[in-house]
N, C-alpha and C positions, 0 to 999 in steps of 0.2 A: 390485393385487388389487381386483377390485367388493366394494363392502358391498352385501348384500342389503337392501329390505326383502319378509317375504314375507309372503301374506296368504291366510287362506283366502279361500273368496265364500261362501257359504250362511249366512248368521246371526252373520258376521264382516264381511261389509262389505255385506248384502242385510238386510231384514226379516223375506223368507221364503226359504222354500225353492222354490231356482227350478226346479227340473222339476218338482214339484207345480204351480207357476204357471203353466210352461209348457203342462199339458195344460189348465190350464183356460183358457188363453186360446183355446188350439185347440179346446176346447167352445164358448167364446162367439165363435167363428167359425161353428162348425156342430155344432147342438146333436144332431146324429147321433151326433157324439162321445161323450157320454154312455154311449153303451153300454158303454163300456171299461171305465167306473167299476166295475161289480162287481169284474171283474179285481184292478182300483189293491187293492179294499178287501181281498178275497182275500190276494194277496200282502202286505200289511201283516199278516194275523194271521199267515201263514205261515213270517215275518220274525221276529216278536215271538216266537212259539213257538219258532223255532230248525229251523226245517224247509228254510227256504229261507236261503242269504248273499246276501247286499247285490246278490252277481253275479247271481244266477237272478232277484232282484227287479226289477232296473230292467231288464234282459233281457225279462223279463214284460211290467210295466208299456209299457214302450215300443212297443208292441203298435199303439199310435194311431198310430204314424208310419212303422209298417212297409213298407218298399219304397215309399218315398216317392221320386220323381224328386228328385237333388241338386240340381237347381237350384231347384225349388219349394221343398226344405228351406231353403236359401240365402236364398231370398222371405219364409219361415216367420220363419225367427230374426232376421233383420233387424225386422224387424216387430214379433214381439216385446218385442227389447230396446228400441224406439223407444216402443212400448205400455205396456210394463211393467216392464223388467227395470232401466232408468236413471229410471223411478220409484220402485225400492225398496232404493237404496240408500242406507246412510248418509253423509250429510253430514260425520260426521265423520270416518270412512272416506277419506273424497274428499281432506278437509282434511288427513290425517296423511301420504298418499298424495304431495300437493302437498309436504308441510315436506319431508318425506323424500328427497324428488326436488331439491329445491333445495339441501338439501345433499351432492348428489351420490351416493345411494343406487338401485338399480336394482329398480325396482319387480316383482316376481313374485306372479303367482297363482298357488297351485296347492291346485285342488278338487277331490275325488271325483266331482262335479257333471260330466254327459258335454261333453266339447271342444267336440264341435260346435256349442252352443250359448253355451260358455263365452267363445267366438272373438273375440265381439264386444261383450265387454269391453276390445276394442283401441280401441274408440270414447273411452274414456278415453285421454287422451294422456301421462298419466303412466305409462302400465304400457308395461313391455318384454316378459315373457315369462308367456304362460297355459300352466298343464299341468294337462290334466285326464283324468278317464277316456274313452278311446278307444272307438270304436263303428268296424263294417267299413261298407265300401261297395263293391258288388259291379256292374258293369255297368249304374254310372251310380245306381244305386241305394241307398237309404240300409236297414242290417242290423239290426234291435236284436241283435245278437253282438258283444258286449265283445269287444275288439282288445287282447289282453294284459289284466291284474289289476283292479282296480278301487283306483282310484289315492287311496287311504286307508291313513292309519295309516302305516306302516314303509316300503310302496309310495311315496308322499309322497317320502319321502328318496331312495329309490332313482333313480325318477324326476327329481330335478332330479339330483343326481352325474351320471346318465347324461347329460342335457340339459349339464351344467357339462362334462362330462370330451370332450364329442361337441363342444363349443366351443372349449375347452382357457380357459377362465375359472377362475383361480384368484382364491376367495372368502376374505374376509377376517371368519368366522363369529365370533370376538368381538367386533366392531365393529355385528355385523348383527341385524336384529329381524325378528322371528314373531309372527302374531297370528292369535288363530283363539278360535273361542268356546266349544271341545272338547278336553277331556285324549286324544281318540281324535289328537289332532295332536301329542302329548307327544312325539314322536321327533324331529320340527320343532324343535316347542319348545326341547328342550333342544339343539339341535343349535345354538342361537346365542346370544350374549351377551345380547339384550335380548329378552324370551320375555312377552306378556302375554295374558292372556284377555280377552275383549268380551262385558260382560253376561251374564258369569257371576254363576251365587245361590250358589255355593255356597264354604265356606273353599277355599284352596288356595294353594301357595307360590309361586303363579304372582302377580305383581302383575297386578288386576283396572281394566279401565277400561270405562267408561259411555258406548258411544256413541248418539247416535241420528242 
């Protein structure tokens, strides 16, 4: 049986939130980009009011990369994480990532945060499997059209079972650890013997750790 460990990325083992970072690195490529920005700010209150879900949001937003040729995208995200995205993570992250691996634990992402981008977080060589939310790609072309749920909350769970039972891996979840920096991961969470939060403020039964 693998022991897990699994992690989210956004604010659990990153500083920021990385498709916010994402468009602005593609602004400080080409400050034409810019103009998306009412859009981004748009869809945030739209969010916050309860008008729009999480789906119509980053659908929305993703607006800066629509029908991008796949291999330009390919050029994009590369670049990116080389730019910014293995500048923002945490160290300690990295470090719990490596113990866990050495004693024999199978490293997992899995973020809300879209795959495409999430990919090359294989640049890491301690991580085995990334699952994040899915984007179409149509005639070479890259969609903002979510490809199935938006892989948060309960999806989370769904998504690796599917991934676990599509491998035929049986996991040995009291042995295994979750960590993420949001009770919106609590199905995760509870779903394994060793469940902690990252830089959380607030109480919670969840054992808290400080990384940076």
């Amino acid at each position: 049986m693998d022991k897990l460990a699994i992690f989210d990325v956004d604010y659990t083992i990153t500083r920021k939130e990385t498709l916010i970072e994402l468009y602005k690195y593609v602004v400080s490529k080409d400050i034409k980009n810019i103009r998306f920005l009412p859009r981004a700010i748009y869809n945030g209150i739209m969010y916050k009011i309860g008008v729009y879900d999480e789906k119509k949001v980053k659908e929305s937003f993703l607006k800066f990369i629509d029908k991008i040729d796949e291999k330009d995208l390919s050029i994009l995200v590369k670049n990116y994480y080389r730019d910014v995205l293995e500048n923002i993570l945490y160290q300690d992250a990295i470090s719990m990532m490596r113990k866990l691996k050495g004693q024999g634990y199978k490293i997992y992402l899995i973020s809300a945060s879209p795959e495409f981008y999430l990919n090359e977080l294989y640049s890491i060589k301690e991580v085995d499997v990334i699952i994040g939310t899915r984007f179409s790609m149509e005639d070479g072309k890259f969609l903002r059209k979510m490809d199935g749920a938006n892989c948060k909350g309960e999806e989370k769970v769904k998504r690796l079972k599917e991934f676990l039972n599509n491998e035929n891996i049986e996991v040995d979840y009291k042995n295994s650890y979750m960590f993420s920096d949001s009770l919106s991961d609590k199905p995760l969470l509870d779903l394994v013997g060793n469940a902690y939060l990252i830089n959380y403020k607030k109480k919670s039964n969840f054992e808290i750790l400080k990384w940076k």
